[in-house]
Each structure stands twice: as structure tokens, then as C-alpha cells.
PDB file of N, CA, C and O in Angstrom:
ATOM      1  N   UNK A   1      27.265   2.317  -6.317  1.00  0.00           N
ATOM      2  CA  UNK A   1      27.088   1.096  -5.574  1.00  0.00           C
ATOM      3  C   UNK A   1      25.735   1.121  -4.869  1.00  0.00           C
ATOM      4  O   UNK A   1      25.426   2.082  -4.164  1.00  0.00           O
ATOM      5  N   UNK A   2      24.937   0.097  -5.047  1.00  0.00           N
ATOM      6  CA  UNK A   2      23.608   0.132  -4.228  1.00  0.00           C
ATOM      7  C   UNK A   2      24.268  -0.813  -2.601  1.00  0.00           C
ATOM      8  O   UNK A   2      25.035  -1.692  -2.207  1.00  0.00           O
ATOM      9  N   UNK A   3      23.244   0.220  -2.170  1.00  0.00           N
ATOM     10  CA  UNK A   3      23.135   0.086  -0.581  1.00  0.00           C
ATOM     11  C   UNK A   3      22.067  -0.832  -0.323  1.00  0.00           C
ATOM     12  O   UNK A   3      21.060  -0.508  -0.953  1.00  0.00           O
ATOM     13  N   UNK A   4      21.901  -2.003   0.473  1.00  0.00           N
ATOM     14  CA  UNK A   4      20.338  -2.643   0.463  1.00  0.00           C
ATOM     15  C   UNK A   4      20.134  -2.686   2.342  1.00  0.00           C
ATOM     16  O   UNK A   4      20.789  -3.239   3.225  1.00  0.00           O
ATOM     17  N   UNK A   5      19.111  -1.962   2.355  1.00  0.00           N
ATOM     18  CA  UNK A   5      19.259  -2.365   3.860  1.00  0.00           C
ATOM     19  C   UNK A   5      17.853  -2.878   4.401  1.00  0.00           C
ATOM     20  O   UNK A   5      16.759  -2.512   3.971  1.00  0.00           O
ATOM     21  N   UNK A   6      18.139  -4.017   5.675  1.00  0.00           N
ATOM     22  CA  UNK A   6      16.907  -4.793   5.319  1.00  0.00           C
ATOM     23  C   UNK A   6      16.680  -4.400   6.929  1.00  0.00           C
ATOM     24  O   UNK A   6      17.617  -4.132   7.682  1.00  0.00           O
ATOM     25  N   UNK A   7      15.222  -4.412   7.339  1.00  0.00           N
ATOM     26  CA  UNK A   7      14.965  -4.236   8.963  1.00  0.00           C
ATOM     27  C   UNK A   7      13.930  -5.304   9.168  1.00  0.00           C
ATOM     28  O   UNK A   7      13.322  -5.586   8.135  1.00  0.00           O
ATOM     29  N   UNK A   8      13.634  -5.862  10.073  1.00  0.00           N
ATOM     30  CA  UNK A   8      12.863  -6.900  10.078  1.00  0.00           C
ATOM     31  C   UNK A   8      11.976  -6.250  11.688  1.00  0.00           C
ATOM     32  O   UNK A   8      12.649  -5.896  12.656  1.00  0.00           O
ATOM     33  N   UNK A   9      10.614  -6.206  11.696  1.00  0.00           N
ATOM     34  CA  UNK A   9      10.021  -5.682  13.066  1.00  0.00           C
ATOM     35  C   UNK A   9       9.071  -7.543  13.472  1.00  0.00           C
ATOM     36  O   UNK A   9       8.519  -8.201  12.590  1.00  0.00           O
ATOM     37  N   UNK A  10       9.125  -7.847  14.530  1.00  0.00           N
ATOM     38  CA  UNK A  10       8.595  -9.124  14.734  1.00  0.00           C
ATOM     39  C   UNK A  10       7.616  -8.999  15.766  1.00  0.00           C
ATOM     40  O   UNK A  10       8.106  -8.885  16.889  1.00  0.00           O
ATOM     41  N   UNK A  11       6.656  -8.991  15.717  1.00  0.00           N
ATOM     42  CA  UNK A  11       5.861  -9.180  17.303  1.00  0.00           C
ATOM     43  C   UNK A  11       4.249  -9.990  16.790  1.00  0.00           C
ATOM     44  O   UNK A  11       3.853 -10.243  15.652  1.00  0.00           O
ATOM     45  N   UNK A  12       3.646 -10.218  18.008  1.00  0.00           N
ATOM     46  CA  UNK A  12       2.507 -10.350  17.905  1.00  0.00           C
ATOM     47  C   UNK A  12       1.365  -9.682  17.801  1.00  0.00           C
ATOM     48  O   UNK A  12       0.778  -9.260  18.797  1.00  0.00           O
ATOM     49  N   UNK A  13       0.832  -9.478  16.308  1.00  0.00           N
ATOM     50  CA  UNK A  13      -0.370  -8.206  15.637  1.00  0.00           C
ATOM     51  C   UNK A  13      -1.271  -9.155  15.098  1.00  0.00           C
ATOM     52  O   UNK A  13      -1.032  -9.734  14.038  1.00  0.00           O
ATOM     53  N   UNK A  14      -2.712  -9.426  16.040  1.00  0.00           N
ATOM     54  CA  UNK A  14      -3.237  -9.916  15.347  1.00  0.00           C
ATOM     55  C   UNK A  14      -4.523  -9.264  14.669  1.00  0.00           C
ATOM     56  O   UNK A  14      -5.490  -9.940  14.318  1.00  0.00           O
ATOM     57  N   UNK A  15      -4.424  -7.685  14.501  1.00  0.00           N
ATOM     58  CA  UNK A  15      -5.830  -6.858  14.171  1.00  0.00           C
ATOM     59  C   UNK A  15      -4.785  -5.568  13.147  1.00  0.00           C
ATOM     60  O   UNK A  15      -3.754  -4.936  13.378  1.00  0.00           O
ATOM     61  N   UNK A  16      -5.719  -5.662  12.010  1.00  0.00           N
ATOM     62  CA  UNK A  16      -4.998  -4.882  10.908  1.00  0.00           C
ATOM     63  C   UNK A  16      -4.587  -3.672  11.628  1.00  0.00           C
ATOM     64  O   UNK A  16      -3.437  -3.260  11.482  1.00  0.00           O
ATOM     65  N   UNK A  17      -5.292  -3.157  12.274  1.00  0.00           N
ATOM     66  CA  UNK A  17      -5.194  -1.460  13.063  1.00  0.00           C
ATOM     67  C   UNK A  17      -3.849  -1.513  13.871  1.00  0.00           C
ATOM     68  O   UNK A  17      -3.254  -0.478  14.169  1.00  0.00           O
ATOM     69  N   UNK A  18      -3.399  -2.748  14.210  1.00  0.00           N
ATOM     70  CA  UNK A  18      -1.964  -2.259  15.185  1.00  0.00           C
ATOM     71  C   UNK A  18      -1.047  -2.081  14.163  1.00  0.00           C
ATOM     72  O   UNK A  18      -0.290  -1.120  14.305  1.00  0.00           O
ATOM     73  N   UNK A  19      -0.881  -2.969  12.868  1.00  0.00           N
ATOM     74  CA  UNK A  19      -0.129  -3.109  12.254  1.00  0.00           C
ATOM     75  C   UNK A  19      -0.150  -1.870  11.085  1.00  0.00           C
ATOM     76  O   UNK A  19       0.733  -1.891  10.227  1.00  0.00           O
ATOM     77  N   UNK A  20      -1.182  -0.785  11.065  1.00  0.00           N
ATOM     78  CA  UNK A  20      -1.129  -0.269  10.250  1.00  0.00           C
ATOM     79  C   UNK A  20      -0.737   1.296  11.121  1.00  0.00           C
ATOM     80  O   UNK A  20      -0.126   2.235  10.610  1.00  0.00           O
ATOM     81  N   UNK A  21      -1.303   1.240  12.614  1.00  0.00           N
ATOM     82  CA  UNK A  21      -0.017   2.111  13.433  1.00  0.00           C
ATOM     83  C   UNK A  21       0.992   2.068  13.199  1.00  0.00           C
ATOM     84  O   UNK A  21       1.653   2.993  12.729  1.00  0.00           O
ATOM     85  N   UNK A  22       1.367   0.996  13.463  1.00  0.00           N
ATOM     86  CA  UNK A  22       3.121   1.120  13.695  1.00  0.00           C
ATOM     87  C   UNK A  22       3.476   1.638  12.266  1.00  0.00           C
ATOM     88  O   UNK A  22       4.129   2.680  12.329  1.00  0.00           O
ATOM     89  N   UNK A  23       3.208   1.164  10.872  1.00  0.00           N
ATOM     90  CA  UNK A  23       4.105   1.711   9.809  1.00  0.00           C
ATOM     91  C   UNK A  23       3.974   3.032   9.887  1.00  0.00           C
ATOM     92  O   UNK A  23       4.937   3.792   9.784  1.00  0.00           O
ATOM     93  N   UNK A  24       2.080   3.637  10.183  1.00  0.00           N
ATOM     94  CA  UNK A  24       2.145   4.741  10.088  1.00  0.00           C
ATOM     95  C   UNK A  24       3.245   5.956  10.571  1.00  0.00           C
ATOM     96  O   UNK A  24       3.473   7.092  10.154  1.00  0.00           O
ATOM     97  N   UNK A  25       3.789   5.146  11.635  1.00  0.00           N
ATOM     98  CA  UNK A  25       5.284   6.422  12.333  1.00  0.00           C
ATOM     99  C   UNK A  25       6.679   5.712  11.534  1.00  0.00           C
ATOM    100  O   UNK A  25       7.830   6.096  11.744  1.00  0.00           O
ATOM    101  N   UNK A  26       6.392   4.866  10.809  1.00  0.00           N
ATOM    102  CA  UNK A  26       7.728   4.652  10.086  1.00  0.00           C
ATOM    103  C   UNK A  26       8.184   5.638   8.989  1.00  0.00           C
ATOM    104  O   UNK A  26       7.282   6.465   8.861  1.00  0.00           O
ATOM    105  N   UNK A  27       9.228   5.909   8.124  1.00  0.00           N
ATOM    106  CA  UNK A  27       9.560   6.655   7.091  1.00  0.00           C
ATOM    107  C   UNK A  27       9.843   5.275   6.181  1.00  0.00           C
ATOM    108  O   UNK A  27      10.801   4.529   6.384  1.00  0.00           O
ATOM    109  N   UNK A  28       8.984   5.105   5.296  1.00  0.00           N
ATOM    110  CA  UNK A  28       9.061   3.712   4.339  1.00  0.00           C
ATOM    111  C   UNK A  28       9.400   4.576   3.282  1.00  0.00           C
ATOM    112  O   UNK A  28       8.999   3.860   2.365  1.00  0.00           O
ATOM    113  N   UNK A  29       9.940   5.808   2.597  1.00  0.00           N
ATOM    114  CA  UNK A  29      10.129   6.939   1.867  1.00  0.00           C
ATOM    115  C   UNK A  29      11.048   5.813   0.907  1.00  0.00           C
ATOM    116  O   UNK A  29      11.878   5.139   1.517  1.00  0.00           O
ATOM    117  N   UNK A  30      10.919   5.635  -0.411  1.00  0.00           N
ATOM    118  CA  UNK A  30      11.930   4.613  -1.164  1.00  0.00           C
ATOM    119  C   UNK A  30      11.981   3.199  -0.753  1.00  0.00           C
ATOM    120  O   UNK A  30      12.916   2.525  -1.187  1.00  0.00           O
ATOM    121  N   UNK A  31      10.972   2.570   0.143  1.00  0.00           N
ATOM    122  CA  UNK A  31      11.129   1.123   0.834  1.00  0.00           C
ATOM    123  C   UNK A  31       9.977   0.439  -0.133  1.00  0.00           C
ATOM    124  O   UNK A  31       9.177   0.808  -0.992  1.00  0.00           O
ATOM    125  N   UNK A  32      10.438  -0.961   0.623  1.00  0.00           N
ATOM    126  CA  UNK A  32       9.115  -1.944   0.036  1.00  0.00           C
ATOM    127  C   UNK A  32       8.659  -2.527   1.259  1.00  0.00           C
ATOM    128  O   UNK A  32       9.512  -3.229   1.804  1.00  0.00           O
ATOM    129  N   UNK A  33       7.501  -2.436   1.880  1.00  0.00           N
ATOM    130  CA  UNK A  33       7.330  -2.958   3.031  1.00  0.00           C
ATOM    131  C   UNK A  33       7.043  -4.542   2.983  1.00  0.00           C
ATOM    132  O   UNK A  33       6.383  -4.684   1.954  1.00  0.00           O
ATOM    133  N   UNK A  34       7.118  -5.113   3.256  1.00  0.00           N
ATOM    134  CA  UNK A  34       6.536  -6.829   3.343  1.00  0.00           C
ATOM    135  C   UNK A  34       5.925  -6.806   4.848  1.00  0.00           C
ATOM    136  O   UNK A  34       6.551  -6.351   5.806  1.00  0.00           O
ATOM    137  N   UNK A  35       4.090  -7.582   4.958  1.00  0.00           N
ATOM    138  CA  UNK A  35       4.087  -7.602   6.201  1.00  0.00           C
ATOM    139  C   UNK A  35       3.455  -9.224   5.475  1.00  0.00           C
ATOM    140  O   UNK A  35       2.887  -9.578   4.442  1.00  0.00           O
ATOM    141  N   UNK A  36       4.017  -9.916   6.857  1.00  0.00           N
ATOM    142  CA  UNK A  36       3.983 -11.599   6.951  1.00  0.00           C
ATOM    143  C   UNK A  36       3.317 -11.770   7.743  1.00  0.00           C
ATOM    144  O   UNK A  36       3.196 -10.872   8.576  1.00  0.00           O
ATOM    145  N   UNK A  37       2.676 -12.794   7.867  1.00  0.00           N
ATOM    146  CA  UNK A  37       2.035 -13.447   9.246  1.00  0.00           C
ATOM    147  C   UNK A  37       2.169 -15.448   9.107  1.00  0.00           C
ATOM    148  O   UNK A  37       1.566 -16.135   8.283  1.00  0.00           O
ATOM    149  N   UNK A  38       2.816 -15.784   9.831  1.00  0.00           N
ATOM    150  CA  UNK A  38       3.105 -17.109  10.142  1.00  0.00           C
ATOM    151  C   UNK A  38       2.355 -17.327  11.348  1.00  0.00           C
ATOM    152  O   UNK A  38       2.831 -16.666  12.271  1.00  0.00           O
ATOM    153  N   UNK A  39       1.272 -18.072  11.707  1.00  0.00           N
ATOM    154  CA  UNK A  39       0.410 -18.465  12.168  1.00  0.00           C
ATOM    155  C   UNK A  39      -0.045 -20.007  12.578  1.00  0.00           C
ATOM    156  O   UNK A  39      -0.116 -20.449  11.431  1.00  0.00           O
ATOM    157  N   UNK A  40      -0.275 -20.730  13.122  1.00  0.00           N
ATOM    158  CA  UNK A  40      -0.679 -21.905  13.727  1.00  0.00           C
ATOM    159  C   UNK A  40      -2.092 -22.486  13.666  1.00  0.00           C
ATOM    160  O   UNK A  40      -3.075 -21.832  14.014  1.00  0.00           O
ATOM    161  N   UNK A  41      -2.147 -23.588  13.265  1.00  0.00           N
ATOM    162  CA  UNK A  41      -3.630 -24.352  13.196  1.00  0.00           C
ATOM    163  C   UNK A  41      -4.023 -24.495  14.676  1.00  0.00           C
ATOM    164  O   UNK A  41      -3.184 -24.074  15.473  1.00  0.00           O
ATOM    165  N   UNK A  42      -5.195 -25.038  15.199  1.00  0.00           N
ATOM    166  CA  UNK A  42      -5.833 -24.976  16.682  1.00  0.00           C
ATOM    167  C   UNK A  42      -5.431 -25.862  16.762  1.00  0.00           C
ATOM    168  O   UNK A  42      -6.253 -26.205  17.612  1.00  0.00           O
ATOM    169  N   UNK A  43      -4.772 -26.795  16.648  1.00  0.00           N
ATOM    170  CA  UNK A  43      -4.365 -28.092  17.595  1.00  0.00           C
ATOM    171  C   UNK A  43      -3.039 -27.702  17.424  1.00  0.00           C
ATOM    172  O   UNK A  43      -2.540 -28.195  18.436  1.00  0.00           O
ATOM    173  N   UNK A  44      -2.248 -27.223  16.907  1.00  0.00           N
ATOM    174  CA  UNK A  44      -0.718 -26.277  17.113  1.00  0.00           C
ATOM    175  C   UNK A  44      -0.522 -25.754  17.997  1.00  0.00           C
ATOM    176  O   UNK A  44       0.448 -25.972  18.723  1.00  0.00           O
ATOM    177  N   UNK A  45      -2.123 -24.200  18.353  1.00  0.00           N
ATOM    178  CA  UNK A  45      -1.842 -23.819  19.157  1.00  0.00           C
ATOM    179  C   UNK A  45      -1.989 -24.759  20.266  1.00  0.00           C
ATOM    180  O   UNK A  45      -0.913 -24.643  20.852  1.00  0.00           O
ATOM    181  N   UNK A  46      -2.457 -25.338  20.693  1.00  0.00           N
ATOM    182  CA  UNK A  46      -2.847 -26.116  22.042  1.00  0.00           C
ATOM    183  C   UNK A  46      -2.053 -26.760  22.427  1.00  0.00           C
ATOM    184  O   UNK A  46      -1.835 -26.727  23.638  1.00  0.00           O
ATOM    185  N   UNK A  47      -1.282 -27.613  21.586  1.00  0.00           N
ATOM    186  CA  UNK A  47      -0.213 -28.041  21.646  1.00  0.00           C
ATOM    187  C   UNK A  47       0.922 -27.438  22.444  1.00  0.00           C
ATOM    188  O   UNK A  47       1.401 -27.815  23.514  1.00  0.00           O
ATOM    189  N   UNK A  48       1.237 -26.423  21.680  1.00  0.00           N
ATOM    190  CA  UNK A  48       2.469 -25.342  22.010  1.00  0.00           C
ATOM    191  C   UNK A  48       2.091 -24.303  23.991  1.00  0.00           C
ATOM    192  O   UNK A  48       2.797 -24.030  24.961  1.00  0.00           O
ATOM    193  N   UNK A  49       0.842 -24.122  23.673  1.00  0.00           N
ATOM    194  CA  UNK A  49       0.187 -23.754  25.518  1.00  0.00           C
ATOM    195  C   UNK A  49       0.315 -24.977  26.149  1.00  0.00           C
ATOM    196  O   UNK A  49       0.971 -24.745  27.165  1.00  0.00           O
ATOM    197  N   UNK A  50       0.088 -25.963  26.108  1.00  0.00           N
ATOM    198  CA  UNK A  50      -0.026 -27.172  27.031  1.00  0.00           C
ATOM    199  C   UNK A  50       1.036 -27.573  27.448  1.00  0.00           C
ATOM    200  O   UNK A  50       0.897 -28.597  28.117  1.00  0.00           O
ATOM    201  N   UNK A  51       2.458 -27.091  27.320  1.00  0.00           N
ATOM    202  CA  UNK A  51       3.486 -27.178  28.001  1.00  0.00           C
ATOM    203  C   UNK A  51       3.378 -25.782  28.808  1.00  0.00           C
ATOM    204  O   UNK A  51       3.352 -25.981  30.022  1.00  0.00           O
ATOM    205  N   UNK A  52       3.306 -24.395  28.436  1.00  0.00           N
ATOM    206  CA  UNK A  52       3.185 -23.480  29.254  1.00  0.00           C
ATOM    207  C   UNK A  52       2.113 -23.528  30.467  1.00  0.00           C
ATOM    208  O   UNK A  52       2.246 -22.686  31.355  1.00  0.00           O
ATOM    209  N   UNK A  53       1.346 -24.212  30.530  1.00  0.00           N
ATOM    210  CA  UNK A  53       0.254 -24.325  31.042  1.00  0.00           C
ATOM    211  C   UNK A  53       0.365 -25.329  32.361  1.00  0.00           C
ATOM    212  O   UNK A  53      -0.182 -25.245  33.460  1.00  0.00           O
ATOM    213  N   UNK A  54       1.338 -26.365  31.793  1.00  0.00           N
ATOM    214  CA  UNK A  54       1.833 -27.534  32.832  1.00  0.00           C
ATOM    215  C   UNK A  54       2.855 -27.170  33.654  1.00  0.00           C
ATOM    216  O   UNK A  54       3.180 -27.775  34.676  1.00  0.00           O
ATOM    217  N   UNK A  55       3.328 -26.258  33.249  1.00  0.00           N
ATOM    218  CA  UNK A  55       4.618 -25.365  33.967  1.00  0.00           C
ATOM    219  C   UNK A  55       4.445 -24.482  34.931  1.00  0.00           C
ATOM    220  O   UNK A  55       5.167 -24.279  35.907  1.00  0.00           O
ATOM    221  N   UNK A  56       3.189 -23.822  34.538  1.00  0.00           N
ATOM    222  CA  UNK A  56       2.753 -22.884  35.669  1.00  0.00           C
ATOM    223  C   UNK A  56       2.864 -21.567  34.844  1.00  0.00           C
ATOM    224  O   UNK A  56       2.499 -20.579  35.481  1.00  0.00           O
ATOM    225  N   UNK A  57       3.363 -21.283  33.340  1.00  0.00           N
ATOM    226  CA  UNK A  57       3.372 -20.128  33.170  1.00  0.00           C
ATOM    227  C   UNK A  57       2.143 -19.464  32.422  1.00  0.00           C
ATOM    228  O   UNK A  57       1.934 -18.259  32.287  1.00  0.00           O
ATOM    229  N   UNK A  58       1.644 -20.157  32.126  1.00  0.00           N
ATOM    230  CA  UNK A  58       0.349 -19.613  31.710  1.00  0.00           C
ATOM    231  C   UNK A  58      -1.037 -20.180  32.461  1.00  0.00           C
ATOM    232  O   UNK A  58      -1.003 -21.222  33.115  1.00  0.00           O
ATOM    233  N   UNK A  59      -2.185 -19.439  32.312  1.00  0.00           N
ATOM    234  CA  UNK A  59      -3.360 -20.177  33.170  1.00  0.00           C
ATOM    235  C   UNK A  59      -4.131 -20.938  31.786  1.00  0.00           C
ATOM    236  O   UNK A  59      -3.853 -20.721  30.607  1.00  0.00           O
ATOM    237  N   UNK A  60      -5.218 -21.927  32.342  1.00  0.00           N
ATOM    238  CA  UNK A  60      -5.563 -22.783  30.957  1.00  0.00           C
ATOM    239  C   UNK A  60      -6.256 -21.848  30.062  1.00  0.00           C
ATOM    240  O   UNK A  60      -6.234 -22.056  28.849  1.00  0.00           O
ATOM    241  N   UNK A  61      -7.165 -20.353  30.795  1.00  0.00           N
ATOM    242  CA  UNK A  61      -7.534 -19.566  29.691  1.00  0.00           C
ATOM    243  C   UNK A  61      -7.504 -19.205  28.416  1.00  0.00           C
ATOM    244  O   UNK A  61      -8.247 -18.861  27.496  1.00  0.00           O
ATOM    245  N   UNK A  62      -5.411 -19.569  28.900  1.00  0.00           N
ATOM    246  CA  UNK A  62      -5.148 -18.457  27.359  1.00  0.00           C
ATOM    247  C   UNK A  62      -5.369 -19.496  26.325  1.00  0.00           C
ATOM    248  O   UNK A  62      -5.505 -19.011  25.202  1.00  0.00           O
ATOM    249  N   UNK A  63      -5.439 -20.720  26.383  1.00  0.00           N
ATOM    250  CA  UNK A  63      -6.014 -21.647  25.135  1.00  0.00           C
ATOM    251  C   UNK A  63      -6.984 -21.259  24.400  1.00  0.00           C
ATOM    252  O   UNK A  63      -7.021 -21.434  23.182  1.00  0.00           O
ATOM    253  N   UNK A  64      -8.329 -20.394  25.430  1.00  0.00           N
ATOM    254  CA  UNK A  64      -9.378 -20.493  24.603  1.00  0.00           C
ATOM    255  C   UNK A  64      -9.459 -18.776  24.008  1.00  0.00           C
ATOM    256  O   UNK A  64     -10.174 -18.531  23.036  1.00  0.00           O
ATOM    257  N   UNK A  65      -8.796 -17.847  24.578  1.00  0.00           N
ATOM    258  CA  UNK A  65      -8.339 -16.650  24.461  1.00  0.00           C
ATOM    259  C   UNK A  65      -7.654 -16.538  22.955  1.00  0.00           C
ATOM    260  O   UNK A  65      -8.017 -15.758  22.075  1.00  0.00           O
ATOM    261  N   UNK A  66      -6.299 -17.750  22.845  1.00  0.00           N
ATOM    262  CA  UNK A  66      -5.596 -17.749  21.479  1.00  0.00           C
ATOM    263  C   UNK A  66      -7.009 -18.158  20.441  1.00  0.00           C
ATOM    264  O   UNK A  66      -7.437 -17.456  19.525  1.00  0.00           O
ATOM    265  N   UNK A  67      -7.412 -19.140  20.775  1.00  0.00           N
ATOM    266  CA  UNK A  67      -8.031 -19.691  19.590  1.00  0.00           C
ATOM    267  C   UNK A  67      -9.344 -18.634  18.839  1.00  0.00           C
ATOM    268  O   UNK A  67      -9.903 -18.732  17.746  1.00  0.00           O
ATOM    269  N   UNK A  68      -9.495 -17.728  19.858  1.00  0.00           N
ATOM    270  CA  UNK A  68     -10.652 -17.001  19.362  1.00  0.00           C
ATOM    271  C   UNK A  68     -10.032 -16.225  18.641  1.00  0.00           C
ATOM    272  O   UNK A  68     -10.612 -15.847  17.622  1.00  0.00           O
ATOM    273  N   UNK A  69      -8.486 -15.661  18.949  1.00  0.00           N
ATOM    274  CA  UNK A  69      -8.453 -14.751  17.742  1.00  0.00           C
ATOM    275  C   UNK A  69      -7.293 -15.423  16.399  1.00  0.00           C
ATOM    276  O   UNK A  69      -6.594 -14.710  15.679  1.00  0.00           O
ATOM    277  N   UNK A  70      -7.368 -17.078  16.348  1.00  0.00           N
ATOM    278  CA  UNK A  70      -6.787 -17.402  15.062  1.00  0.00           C
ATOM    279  C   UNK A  70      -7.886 -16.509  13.844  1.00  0.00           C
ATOM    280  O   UNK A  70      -7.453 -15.835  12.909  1.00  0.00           O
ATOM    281  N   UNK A  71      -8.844 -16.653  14.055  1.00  0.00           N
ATOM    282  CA  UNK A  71      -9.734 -15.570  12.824  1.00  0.00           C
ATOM    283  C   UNK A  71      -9.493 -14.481  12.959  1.00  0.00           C
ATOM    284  O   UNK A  71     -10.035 -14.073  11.932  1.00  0.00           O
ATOM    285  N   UNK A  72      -9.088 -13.597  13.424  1.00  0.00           N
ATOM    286  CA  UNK A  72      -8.155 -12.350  13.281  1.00  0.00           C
ATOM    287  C   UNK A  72      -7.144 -12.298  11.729  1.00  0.00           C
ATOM    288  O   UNK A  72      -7.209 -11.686  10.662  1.00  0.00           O
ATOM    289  N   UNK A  73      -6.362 -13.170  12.262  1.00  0.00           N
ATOM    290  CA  UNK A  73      -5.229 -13.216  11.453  1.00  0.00           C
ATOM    291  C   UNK A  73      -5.795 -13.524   9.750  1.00  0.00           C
ATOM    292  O   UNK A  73      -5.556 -12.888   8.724  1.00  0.00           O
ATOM    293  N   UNK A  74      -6.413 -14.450   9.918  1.00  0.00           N
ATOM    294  CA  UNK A  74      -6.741 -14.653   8.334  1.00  0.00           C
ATOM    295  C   UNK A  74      -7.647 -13.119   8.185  1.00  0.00           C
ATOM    296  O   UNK A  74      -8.403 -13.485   7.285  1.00  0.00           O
ATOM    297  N   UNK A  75      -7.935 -12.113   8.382  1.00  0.00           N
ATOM    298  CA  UNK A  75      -8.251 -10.726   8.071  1.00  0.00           C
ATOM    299  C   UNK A  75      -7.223  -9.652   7.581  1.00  0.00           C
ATOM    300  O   UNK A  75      -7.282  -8.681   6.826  1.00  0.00           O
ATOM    301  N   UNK A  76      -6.057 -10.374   8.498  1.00  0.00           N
ATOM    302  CA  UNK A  76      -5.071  -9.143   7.863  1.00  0.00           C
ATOM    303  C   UNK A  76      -4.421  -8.931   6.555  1.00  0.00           C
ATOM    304  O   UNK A  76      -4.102  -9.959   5.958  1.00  0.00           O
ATOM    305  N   UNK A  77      -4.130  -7.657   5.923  1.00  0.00           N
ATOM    306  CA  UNK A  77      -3.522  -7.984   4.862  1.00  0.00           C
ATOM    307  C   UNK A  77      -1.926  -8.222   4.682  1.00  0.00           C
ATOM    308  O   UNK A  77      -0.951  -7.482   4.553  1.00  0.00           O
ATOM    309  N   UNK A  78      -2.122  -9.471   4.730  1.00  0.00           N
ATOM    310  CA  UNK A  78      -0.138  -9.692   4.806  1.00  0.00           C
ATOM    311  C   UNK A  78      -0.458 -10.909   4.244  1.00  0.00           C
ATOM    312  O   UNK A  78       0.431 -11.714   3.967  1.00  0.00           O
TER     313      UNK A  78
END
């Protein structure tokens, strides 16, 4: 009987080097790794801060903070 076991790790990696830490301490020994990145256009992100922002939980910074590293992401390999 095959066994399939699936783990899913989720966070925010937007520079190949974090993401290639973390597997490095994994045992992927017989695995298939999949790494994904689902990501947001700049008026998405702004969108999605501009309620945090009106709330008080974020300062307006992090708008221009996110947007500098949407080019990150299109670097990684996933």
C-alpha cells in the first residue's frame, strides 16, 4: 500500500537564500519538493495595505517597502 504524505510550509520568502535555508535542514530523502510563490500586482498590493494602514495597523511606509521588493519574487525559483 503506498503511503502519500503531503506537508505544506507557508510564509513570506521573498529572496531565494531564505528559501533555500529552510529546505536545506529539511530531510526531502524520497520527496518532491514544490516551491510556489503567489504574489500580487502593485495596485493589489496597495489596495490590500490601505485598509491596514486606515486602521492603524500598519504605518504608510510599508506600501513603498512592499513594492520594492515585488522584484524579488519574480527572481525566485518557484
Amino acid at each position: 500500500m503506498l503511503r502519500l504524505r503531503k506537508y505544506y510550509f507557508c510564509g513570506v520568502m521573498h529572496e531565494q537564500p531564505i528559501i533555500d535555508a529552510i529546505l536545506s535542514r529539511l530531510d526531502t530523502t524520497g520527496s518532491t519538493v514544490w516551491a510556489i510563490s503567489l504574489f500580487a500586482d502593485a495596485s493589489a498590493v496597495r489596495d490590500s495595505l490601505a485598509g491596514d494602514i486606515a486602521s492603524g495597523l500598519r504605518g504608510a511606509d510599508v506600501v513603498e517597502r512592499s513594492l520594492a521588493r515585488l522584484p524579488l519574487y519574480e527572481q525566485l525559483r518557484t
